[in-house]
N, C-alpha and C positions, 0 to 999 in steps of 0.2 A: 408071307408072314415071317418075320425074322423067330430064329429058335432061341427056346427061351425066351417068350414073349415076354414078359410082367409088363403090357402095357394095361393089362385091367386090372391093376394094382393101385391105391388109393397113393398119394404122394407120403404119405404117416407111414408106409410099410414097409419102405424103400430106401437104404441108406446109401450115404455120400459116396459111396464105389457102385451100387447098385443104378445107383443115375448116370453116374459117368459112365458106366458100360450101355447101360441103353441108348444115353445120348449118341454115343460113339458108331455103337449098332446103326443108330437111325440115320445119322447123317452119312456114314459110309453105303447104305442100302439108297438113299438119295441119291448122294453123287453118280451110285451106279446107273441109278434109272435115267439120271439127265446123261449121261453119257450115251446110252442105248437111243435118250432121244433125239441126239446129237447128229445119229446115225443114221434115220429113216429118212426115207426118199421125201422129198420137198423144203430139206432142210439143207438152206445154200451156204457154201464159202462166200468170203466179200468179192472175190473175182465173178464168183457163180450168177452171185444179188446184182452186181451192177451188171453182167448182161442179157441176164433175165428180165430185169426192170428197165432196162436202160436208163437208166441211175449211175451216172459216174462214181468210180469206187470211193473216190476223195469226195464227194458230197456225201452220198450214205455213210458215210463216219461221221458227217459234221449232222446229218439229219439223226443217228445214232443219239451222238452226245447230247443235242439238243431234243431227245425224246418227242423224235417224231417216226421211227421206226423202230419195231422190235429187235433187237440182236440178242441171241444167249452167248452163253459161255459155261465152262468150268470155274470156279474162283480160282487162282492161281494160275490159269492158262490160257496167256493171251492171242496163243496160234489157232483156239480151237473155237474162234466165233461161227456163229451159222442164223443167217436170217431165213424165219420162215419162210418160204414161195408166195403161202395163199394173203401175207400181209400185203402183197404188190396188189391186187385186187381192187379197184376205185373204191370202193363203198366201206371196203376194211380200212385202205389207207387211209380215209375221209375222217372217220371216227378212233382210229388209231392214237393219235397226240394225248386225247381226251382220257383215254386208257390208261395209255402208259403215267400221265399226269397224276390219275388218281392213285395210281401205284406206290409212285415214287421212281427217286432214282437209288440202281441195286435192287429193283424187285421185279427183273424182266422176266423169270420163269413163273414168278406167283402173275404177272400179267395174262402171261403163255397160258398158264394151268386155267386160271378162270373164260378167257375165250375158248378152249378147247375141250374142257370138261360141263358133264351138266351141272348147269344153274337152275336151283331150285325156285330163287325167286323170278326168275323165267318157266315155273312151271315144269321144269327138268328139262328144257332143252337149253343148247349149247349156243352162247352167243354168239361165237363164230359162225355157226348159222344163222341165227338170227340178223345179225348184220351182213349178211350174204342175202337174205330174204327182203331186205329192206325196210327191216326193223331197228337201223343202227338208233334212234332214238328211245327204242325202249331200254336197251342196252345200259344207255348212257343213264337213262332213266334211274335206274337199278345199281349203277355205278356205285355211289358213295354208302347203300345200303352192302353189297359184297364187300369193300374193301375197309369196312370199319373195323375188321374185327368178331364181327356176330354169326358171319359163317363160320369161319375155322378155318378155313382148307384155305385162306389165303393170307 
């Protein structure tokens, strides 16, 4: 919890320095945490992803662009890509296009975040299981209802 929360503060109670300190707050406590996740083990370089996957490095950049595999970053930091491990997985990579599609391009951690956190309209478990369980169509299922907007967290 960042100090000096006011985030249970109504937006009427809040002035124009008061926001820009928060926003500041929150987006620098973000960056931290994608760094930190940048860091755990199963999180690969592009040398690491193509030979884990055997995935040539020069296709997984063109499968990247073309949002058929997840890659993160920092914004501004183009040394510090890392593709998940568990995306090389048949049944993840299968339904994976489908994901990152409904995403967008630019929204590879809100991608990240909804496969690996619980989904509620999954009954609180985590798609990434689910799609490891052999449920990728419930997933998909569920797709445009997560990323409209009506959960939040994405």
């Amino acid at each position: 919890m960042l100090e000096n929360d006011r985030t249970d503060l109504d937006e009427e109670s809040l002035d124009d320095e008061d926001c820009k300190r928060l926003e500041r707050a929150l987006l620098a406590r973000g960056r931290r945490q994608q760094r930190a996740q940048l860091r755990v083990r199963g999180m690969l370089s592009p040398k690491e992803a193509a030979r884990f996957s055997a995935i040539p490095k020069r296709t997984l950049r063109r499968m990247r662009f073309a949002g058929q595999v997840l890659a993160l970053s920092i914004r501004g930091v183009r040394s510090c890509v890392r593709y998940p491990a568990w995306q090389f997985e048949p049944d993840v990579l299968r339904v994976l296009p489908d994901i990152l599609a409904a995403f967008g391009k630019h929204r590879a951690w809100q991608a990240h975040d909804f496969l690996t956190y619980p989904e509620p309209l999954l009954a609180g478990r985590m798609p990434l299981d689910e799609i490891r369980a052999g449920h990728g169509a419930d997933v998909l299922r569920i797709l445009s209802a997560a990323t409209d907007g009506g959960q939040g967290a994405y």
